[in-house]
N, C-alpha and C positions, 0 to 999 in steps of 0.2 A: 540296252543303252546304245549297244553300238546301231541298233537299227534306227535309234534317234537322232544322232551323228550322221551315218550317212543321208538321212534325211534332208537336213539341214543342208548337209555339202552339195545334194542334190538338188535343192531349193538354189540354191547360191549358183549353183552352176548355170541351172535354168534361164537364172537371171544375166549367165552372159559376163560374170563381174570378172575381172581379172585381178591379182590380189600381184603389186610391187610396191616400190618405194615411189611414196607421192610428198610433192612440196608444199608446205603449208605457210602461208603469212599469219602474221602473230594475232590480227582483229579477226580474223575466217576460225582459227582454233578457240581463242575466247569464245568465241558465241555459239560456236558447235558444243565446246564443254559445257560450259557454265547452265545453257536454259537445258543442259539432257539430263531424265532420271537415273542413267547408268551409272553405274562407280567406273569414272573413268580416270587413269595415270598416266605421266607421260614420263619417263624414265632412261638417264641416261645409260645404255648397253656396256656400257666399257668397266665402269664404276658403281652401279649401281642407284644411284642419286637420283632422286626425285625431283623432277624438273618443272614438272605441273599437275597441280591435283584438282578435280571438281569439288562444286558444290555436294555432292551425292559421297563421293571418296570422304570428305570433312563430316558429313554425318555418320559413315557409315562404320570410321576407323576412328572416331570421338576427339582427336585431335587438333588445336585450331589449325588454321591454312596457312597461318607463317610455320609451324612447328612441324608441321607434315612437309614442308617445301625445303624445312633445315636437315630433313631426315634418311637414311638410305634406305630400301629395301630390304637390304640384311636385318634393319631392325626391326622388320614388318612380318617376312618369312620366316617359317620354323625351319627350313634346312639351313645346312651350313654353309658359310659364305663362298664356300669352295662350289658346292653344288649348285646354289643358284646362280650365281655367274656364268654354270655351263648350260644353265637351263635359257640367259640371258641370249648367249653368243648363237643356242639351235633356233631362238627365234629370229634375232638377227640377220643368219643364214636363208631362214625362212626353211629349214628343215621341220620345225613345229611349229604350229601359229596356238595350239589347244595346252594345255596345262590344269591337273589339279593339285590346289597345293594348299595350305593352313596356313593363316594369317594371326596374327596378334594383335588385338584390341587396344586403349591406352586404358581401358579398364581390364586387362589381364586374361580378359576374354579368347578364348581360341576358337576361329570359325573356318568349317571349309570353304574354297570358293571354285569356281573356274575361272579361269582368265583365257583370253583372247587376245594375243599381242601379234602387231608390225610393225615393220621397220618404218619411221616418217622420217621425210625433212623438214629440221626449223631452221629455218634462218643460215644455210648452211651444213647444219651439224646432224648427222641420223641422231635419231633416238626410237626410241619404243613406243609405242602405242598400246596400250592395254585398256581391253573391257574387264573389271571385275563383277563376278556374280557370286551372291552367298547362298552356296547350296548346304547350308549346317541340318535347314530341317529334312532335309531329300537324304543326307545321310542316315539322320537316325529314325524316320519314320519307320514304322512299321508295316507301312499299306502301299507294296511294291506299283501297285498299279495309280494310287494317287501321286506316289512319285514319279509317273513315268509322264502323267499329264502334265506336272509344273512343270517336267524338264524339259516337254515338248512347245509349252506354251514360252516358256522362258528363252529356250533355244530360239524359239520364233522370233520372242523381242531383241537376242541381240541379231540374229540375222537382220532384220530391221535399222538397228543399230548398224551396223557394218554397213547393210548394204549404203543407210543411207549417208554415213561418214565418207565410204570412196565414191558415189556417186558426186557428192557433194565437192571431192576432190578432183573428180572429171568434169566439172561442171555443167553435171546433168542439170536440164531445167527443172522446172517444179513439177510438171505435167509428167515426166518419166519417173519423177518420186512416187508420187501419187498412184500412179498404173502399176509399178511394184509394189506400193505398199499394198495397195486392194489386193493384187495376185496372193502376196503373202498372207493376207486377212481370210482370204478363201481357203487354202492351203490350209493354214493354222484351226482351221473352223474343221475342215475333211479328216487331216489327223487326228485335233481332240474327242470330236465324236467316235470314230472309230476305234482310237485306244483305250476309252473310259471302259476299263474292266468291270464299275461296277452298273453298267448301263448290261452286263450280259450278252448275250449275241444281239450283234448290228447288220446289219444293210443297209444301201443306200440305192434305193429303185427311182427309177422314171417310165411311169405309167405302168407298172408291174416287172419291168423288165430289171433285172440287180445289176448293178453297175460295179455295187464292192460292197465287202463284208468284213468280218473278221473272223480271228481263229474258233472265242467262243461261240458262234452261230455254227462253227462246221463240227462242234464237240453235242453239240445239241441235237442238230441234223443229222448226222452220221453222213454226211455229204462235204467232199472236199472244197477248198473256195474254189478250187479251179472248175468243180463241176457246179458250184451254186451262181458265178459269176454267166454274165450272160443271157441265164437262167427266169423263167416267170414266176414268181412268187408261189403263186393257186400251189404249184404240186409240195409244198410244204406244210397245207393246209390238211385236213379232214373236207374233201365234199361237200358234207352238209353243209360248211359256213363259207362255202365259195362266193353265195350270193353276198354276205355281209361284209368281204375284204373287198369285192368288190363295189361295191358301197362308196367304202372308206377311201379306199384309190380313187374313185370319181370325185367324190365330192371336196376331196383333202381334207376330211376332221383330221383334228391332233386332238382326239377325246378318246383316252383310253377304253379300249375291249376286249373279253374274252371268248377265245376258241377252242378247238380241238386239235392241237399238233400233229401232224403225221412226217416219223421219222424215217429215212431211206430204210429201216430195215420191215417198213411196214408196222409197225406200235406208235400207237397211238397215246397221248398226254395232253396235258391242259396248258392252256396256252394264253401268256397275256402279249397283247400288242400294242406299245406307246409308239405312237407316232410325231414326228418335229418335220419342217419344214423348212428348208435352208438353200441359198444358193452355192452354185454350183456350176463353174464354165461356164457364167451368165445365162443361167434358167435357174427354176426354184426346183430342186428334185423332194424326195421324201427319205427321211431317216427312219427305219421303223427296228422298235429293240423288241425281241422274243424271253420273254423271259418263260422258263421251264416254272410249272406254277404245282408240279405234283406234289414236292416237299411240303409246299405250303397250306394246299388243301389237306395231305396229313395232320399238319399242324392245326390247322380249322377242325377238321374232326376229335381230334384230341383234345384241345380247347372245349369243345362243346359237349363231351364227355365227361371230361371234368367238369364243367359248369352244372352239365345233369344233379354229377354225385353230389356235386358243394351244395345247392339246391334242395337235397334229400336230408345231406345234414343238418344243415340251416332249419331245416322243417322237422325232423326227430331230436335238434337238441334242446337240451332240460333246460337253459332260459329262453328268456323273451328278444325275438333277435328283430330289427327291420330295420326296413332303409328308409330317407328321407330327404326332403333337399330345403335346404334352408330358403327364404324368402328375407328378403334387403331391401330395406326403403333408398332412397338417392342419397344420404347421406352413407351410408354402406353400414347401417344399421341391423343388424337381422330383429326381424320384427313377427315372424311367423316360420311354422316348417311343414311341409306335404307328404303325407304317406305314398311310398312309392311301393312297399311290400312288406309283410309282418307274415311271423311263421302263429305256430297253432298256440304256444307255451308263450307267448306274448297275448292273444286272442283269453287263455285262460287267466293271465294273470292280471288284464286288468280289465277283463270283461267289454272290453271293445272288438266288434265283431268284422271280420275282412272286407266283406262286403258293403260295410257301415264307413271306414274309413281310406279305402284307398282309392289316391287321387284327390283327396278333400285336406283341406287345411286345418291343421290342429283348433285353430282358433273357432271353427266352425264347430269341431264337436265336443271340446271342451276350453270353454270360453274363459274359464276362471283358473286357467294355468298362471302358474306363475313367471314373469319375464325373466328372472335369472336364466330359467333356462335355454329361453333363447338367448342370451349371452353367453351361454357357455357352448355352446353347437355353433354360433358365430363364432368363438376362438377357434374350437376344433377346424371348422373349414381355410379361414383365413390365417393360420399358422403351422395348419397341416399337420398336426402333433397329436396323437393322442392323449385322451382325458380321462380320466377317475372321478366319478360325481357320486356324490352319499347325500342324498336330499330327499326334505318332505314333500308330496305332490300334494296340493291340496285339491285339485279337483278329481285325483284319483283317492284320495284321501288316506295315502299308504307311503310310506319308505321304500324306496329303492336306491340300490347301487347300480350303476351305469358304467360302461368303458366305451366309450365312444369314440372313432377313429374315422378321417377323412376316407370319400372312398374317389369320387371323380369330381369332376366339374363343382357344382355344390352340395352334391350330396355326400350326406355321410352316415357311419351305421352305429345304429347301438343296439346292443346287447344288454339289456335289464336284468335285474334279480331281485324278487320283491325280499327286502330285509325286514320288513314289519316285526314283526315277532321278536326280531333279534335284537330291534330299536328297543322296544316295550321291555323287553327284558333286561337292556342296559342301563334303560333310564330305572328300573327298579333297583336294578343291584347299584346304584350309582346313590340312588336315594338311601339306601341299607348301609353303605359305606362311608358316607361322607363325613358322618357321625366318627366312627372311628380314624376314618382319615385323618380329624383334627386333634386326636390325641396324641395318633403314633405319629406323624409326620414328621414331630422336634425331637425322636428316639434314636438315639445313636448305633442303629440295628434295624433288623428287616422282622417287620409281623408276617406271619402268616398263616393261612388255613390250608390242612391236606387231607385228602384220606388215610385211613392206618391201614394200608395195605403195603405187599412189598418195597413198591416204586414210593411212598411215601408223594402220592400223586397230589402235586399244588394247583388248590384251586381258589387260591389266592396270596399275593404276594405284595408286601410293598413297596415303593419307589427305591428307596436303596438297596434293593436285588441285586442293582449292576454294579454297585460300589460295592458289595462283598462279593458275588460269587463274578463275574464278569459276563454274567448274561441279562438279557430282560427279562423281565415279569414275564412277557411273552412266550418266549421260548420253554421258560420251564414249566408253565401254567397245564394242568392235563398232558404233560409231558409231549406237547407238542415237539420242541428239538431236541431236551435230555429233558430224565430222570432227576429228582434231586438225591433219588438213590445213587446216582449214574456219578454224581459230586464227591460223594462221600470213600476216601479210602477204604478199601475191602475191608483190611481188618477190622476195622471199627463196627460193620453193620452188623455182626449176628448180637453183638455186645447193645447196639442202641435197641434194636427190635426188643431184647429181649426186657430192658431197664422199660420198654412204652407196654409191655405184656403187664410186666408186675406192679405200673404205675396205674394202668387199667385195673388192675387184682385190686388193689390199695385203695383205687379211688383218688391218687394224688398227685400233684404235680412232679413233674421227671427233671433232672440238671443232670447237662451230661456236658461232655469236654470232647471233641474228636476232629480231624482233622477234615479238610475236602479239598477239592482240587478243582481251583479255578478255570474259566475258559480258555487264559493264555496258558495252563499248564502247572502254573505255581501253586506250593501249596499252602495254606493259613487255617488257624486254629481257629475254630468255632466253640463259643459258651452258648448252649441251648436250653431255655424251660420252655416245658411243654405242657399242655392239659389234655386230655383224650376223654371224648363226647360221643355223646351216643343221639344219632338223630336220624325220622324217618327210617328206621331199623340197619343204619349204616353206621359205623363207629368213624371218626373223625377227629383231630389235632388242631388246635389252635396254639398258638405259643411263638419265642421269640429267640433270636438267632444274633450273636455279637461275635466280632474281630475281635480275638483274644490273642493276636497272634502275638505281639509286641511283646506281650507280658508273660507266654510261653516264653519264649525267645529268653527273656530276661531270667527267668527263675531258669532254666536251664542253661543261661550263663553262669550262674549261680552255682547250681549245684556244679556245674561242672569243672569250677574253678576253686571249688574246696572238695574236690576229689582226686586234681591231676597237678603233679605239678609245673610248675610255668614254661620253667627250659625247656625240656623233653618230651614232655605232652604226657608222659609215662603217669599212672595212677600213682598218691602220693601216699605218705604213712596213714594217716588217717582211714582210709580208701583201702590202706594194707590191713590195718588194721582188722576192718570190718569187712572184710572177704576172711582173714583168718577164721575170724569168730564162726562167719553162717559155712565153711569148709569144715568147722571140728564138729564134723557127724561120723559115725560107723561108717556109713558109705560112701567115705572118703579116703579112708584109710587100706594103705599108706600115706601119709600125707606128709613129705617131705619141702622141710624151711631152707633155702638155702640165702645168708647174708656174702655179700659177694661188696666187699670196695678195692677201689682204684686207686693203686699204688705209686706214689709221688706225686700227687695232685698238688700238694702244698710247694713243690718244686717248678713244676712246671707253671704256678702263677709266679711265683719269686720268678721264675727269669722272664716268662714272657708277657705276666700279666692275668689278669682274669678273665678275657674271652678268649685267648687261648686253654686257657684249664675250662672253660665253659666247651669249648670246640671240644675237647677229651673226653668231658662228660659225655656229649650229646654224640660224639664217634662211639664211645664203649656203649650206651642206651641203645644206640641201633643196631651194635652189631649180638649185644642180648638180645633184644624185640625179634632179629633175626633167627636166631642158632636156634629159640626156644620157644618159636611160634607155633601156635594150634594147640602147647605141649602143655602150658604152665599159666602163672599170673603171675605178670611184673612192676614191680613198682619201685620208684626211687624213693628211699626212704631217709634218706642223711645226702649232707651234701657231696660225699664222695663213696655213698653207702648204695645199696640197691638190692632189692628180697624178689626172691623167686620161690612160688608157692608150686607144689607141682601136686594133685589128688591124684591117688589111684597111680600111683609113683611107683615104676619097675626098675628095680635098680641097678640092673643091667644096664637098659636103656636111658636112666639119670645120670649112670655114670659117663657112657655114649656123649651125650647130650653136649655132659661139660667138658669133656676131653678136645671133643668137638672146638667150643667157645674157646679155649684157652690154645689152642694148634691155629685158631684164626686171630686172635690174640696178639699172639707173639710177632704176625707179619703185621702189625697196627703202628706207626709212628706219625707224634703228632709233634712238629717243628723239630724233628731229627728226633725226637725223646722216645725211645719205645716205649710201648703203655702195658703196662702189666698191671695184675688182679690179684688179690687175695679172696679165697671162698671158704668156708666154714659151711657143714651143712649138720641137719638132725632130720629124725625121721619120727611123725606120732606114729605107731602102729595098734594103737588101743585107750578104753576111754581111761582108763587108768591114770595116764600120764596126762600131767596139767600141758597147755598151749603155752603158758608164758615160759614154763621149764623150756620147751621143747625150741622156743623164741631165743632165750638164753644160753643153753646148750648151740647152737648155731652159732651166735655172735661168739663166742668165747673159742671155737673150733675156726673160727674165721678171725680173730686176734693172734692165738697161737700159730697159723700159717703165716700170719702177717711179720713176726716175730722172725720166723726162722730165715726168710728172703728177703726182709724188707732192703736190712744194709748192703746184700750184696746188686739187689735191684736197684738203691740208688747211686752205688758206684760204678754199675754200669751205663746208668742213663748221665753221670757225668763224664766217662771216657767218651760215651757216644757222643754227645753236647763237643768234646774237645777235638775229634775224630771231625764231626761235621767243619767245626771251624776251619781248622785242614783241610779237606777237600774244597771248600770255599774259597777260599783266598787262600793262595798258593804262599804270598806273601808271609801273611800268619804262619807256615808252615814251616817256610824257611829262618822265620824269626825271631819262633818259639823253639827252634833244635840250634839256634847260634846262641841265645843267650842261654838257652844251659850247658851246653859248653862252657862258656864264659862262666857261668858259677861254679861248674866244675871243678875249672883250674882255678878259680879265687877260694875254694873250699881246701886244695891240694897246697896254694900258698901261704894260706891262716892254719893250716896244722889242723881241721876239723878232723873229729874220728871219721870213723868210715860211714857210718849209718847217719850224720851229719853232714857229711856231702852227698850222698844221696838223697837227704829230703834236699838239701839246698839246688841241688839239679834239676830234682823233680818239680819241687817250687819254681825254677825260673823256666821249666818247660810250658807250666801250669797259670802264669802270672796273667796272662790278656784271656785267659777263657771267660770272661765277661762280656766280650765284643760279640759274642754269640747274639746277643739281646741287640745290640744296635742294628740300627737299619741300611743297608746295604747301599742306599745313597751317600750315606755318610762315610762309609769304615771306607769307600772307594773312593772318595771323593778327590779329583786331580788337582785343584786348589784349594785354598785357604777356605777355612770353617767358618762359618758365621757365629754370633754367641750366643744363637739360639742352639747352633748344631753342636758348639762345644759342650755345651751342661750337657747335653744328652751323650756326648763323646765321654765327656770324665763319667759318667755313674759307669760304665763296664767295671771300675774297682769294687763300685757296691754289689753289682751285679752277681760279680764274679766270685767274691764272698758268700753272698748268699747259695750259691750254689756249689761252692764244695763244703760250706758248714753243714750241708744236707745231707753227705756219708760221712761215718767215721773213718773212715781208710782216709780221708782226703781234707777233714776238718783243721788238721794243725797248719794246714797251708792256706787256710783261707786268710788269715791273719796278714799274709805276705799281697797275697792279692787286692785283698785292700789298702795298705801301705804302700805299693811298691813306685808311687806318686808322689808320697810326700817328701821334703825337700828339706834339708841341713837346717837352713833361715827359718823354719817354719811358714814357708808360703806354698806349699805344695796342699794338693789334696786328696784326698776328700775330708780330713780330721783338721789338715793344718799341726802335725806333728813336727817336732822339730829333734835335732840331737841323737843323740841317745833312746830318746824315748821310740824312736823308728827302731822296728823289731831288725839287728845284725843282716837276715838274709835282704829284707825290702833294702835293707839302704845297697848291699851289694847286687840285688836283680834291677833298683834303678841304674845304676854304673853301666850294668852290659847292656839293660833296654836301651839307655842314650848312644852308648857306642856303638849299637849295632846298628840302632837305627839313622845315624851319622854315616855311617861308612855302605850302607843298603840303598840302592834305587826305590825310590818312592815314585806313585804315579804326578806330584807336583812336583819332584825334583830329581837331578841324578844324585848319584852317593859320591860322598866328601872321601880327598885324598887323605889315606891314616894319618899321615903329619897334620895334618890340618885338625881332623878330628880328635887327636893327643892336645894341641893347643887349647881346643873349646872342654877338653875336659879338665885342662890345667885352669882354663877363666873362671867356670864352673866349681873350681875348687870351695869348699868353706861357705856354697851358698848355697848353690843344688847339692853338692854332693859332700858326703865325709872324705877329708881333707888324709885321712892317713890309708882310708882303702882307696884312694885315688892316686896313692903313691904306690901298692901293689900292687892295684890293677895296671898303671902305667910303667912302671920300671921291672914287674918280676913279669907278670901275663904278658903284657902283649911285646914287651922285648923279648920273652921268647918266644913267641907267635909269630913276630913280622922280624 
């Protein structure tokens, strides 16, 4: 590139130009813009602003000419406005006049260019002058030396451009335009030819003598240009063809020739010589390019090597191959074709003899062809496409299959294969078939015929093949791409073979049921009858094939849904049952039953519900299925019952087992509830002993456990239940230890025995453990309850009943926790109790509930000054509360508490 550059610079020098600031009248730049093809700008230096654009700038940059004239440069350039302002002021200076830079399209477009700018005068004022050039494709091309000619020829035209914008500013006449532009035409013509890399090595002679060359002629020659320069051609020749360059020098053909190269090192090569004719310093000289032609005759001889072999194969292979060339009437009809060549296996197969047809027109030697086929070799050549043809030839009076494909000009080739035989024998089985075709057609299943061999080899099939198995007829027919053995799930085939052995023994039709496995993978039940024949001393299968899949599917939804049950997936009584029975053999024994239920199930629905006690279930089912896996049979047999079968039962290892289950057990809680089990087990060890005994004896060994831990298991799972509430809400914590104080001292000021203020304590500790059950939106809740959230607020008294009427340690309080609501007037709830008939402690653990919860920070309020809250239990008197334990709790309690 740089050698382009200077080029140019030296073209320009040549010419004598001297490059300053020239003045310009506004009608002399109009008309030098507007009729030039350059992208030219005229651009204010200081600011950037575009002062004047051409017609060529408006197409080039897609925007109109008012809108490019309203525009700056910084909107045009991709550098920053910092940077081209300094690239503005180096042209300015005239320190740069060259620039490459990337421009912006009004279509988003980004293009590289060159610019060429100088300083002018208009009208007073400097500005810039710029040539733009789009060099986008010279970046990205890939063919360095085709870029080097646009950029030379392009340099050229703006030299052109320039020279002829400051001549035009010196007011050179039209005569000095002209003598440069020719100079420059000459010049541009010397360069282009000599740079074109792909012209190969150049010179430029007159009358033999080299005036100039390039690099690749002196890579060719082994001769530098400075030794080729000056130089007579002859000594780069071979001798022998001295006479014929000489020739070509006298007489100036530009008709290319081949010679003999002789290279400075003495080696000789083949040699082509194109010659052009061009001026030159006003004479015509000669351009002559050398092209190294050794690679290429390589190439020739390989070519023609290969053409041998292809030639040989064409002539040995098993069809009928030749070429042809269509014939076209003036409508562009093909109307005939010409043998151009046929190998031996075309010669045999349709008895036309090489010597008979080639060079002769079909129509001549067989006259009673039919036209399709020249329609069809007309498409092949005029669409270029290869063809597939299956047709009758009547005047060969046979079936062939043809692939016929373009080969050049009009000719093209086919390749025959007489199918006769194969026709005749389709149109027979076709005629054998069609019969049954209209039977089975409307058959919701596939007929078909195989051999009774391993592969159960199909040698016929019908249309709905692809709708059962996912293949065609095709594919599995003579087991071209599978077997219909290759279908069939393994297990099933020693089973079907052997049902088609003893159907042949029998003499009878076969029904079998077995799976296979489709093309995509999937697998579907098949119902099969079959008959098995004997013909031509080969045994053979006819019969018929149905999608039975739905209605497997179905029965084994069936069965499988009166064997397990719903929740747990676990096998159910039923399913227990009858695994007991087919277990009670000798060689099962030991065979140990163990009943195992889940302890407080009936509690844990009372507080949470019944898909929490489902959640319990289905946590204890898996962590049995777990502990007792590989080991036993499990089944859910009651709804909080479950039997574990274990044969060949070592009782070391059964006891293991459960030790196991119950150590994993005890870390189990389900809504803070520990979950614990009772298990009762028996053991058959002989036929002696009946199975139902032995069913009995377990359940009865798993009642008696249930017996001795039931009560203290569920007074722990209610300390737990009251524990969690505490840790939960801090609130409760604090709330539940003030108001039994407060009953306390009202049990200390009513004169209760001793064992009576202790329940009355333990009751007002105990009274809200129902809020366990509510939901934590609510029991938190910083305002006022909705009346949705209230009903759900008031049942914690049902709640909280139900769950300590569930142990004995904690039942006589439950009476309190449902009560401890209702109200003097009878408007309290959950009964609506009024009086008296409110159980002593409920009416005293309402008292300390309201004053506690009066005088407590709640999240919707702070807590009431005691006097204040002494007032609201004086108002309250006689309506919420009993009017004379409202007199104790205020004048004996809490005067001496505050």
């Amino acid at each position: 590139m740089k050698k382009v550059l200077v080029t140019i610079l030296l073209l320009i020098s040549f010419l004598q130009i001297g490059f300053t600031i020239y003045a310009i009248d506004d009608i002399d730049y109009e008309e030098l813009f507007d009729n030039h093809q350059s992208i030219m700008l005229i651009i204010n230096p200081i600011n950037g602003d575009i002062y004047y654009a051409n017609q060529a700038a408006v197409d080039f940059y897609g925007y109109p000419l008012e809108t490019l004239l309203e525009m700056n440069i910084d909107q045009i350039n991709t550098l920053t406005p910092e940077e081209i302002a300094e690239e503005r002021l180096k042209a300015l200076a005239e320190e740069r006049n060259f620039f490459i830079f990337e421009h912006r399209l009004a279509d988003g477009d980004i293009k590289t260019v060159y610019v060429y700018s100088y300083p002018v005068e208009i009208q007073g004022e400097t500005y810039l002058y710029s040539i733009v050039i789009d060099q986008t494709a010279f970046v990205i091309t890939q063919n360095r030396n085709k870029a080097l000619i646009i950029t030379i020829i392009t340099l050229m035209g703006v030299a052109v451009a320039v020279t002829s914008f400051l001549a035009f500013r010196n007011k050179k006449s039209k005569n000095e335009i002209s003598e440069i532009n020719k100079t420059l035409y000459e010049s541009e013509q010397r360069f282009k030819i000599l740079h074109d890399a792909s012209f190969g090595g150049l010179l430029i002679h007159d009358q033999g003598i080299i005036l100039d060359c390039n690099e690749e002629l002196s890579k060719i020659t082994g001769y530098s240009i400075d030794e080729l320069k000056g130089t007579y051609t002859l000594p780069l020749i071979d001798p022998k063809y001295h006479d014929i360059v000489i020739e070509h020098i006298k007489t100036g053909s530009e008709k290319p020739y081949e010679v003999i190269g002789l290279r400075k090192n003495g080696e000789v090569y083949p040699l082509k010589l194109e010659v052009r004719n061009i001026p030159y310093q006003g004479k015509q000289v000669r351009v002559v390019e050398f092209r190294d032609m050794t690679e290429v005759i390589k190439q020739r001889d390989a070519q023609k090597a290969l053409e041998n072999q292809w030639s040989k194969l064409i002539q040995e292979m098993p069809l009928g191959f030749n070429l042809r060339e269509i014939i076209f009437d003036e409508h562009g009809k093909g109307i005939d074709y010409k043998f151009i060549s046929i190998n031996d296996r075309y010669e045999a197969m349709t008895g036309l003899k090489r010597k008979d047809v080639i060079g002769k027109y079909v129509s001549e030697i067989l006259p009673d062809i039919e036209s399709s086929w020249f329609d069809a070799y007309s498409d092949v050549v005029k669409k270029q496409k290869t063809a597939v043809i299956e047709d009758y030839s009547r005047a060969l009076d046979k079936y062939y299959r043809v692939v016929s494909y373009p080969y050049k000009d009009n000719q093209f080739v086919v390749v025959a294969e007489d199918i006769t035989d194969r026709k005749n024998s389709e149109k027979e089985l076709i005629k054998k078939e069609q019969e049954k075709s209209r039977i089975i057609a409307n058959l919701p299943g596939v007929s078909y015929q195989c051999r009774f061999d391993e592969d159960w080899t199909m040698l016929y099939m019908s249309d709905r093949c692809k709708e059962l198995t996912g293949y065609d007829p095709s594919e599995i027919i003579e087991n071209k791409s599978v077997a219909f053995n290759d279908l069939i799930i393994p297990k099933y085939r020693e089973h079907i073979f052997k049902a088609y052995e003893e159907a042949k023994r029998l003499n009878q039709p076969c029904n079998l049921e077995y799976e296979i496995m489709k093309k995509d993978g999937s697998r579907i039940w098949i119902w099969e009858k079959g008959h098995v024949f004997k013909q031509d001393n080969q045994w053979y299968i006819e019969g018929f094939l149905m999608d039975i899949t739905e209605r497997k599917i179905s029965e084994q939804k069936i069965n499988y849904a009166s064997k397990h049950d719903v929740l747990t997936g676990l096998p159910n009584r039923t399913y227990f049952d009858t695994v007991i029975r087919r277990l009670d053999q000798d060689k099962y024994y030991p065979l140990s039953i163990s009943i195992i239920d889940i302890d407080g199930l009936k509690l844990i629905n009372d507080t949470y519900g019944h898909d929490v006690g489902d959640e319990a279930i289905l946590t204890f089912a898996n962590l049995l299925s777990t502990s007792c896996k590989g080991h036993s049979f499990i089944a859910r047999i009651g709804s909080d019952e479950f039997g574990v079968i274990f044969a060949k039962s070592d009782t070391e290892k059964f006891n293991d087992l459960k030790n196991k289950l119950f150590v994993e057990l005890a870390n189990i809680k389900i809504r803070d509830i520990p979950l614990s089990a009772s298990c009762g087990t028996a053991v058959k060890t002989s036929e002696s002993q009946h199975i139902e005994d032995v069913l009995i004896q377990a359940e009865n060994d798993m009642y008696a456990q249930k017996t001795l831990h039931n009560q203290s298991s569920r007074n722990q799972v209610i300390m737990a239940l009251f524990d969690s509430l505490k840790d939960k809400y801090e609130a409760e914590r604090n709330h539940s230890d003030r108001v039994s104080h407060y009953c306390l001292l009202m049990g200390e000021k009513l004169n209760l025995t001793q064992q009576e203020k202790l329940e009355l304590e333990f009751a007002g500790r105990m009274h809200d453990i129902g809020k366990i059950t509510i939901p934590d939106n609510i029991l938190k809740k910083p305002g006022k309850l909705t009346d949705e959230e209230w009903v759900i607020m008031k049942n914690h008294t049902i709640n909280g009943y139900q769950i300590l009427r569930s142990a004995d340690k904690y039942s006589n309080l439950a009476d309190y926790a449902l009560t401890h609501h209702e109200r003097w007037d009878g408007k309290g709830y959950p009964k609506g109790l009024s009086g008296e008939n409110i159980p002593l402690f409920s009416r005293i653990i309402g008292i300390a509930d309201a004053f506690e919860a009066m005088t407590s920070d709640r999240p919707y309020r702070k807590a009431m000054a005691i006097e204040d809250a002494i007032k609201e239990l004086h108002r309250c008197s006689e309506t919420q509360f009993d009017p004379d334990l409202i007199d104790v709790f205020i004048n004996q309690v809490l005067s001496a508490e505050y």
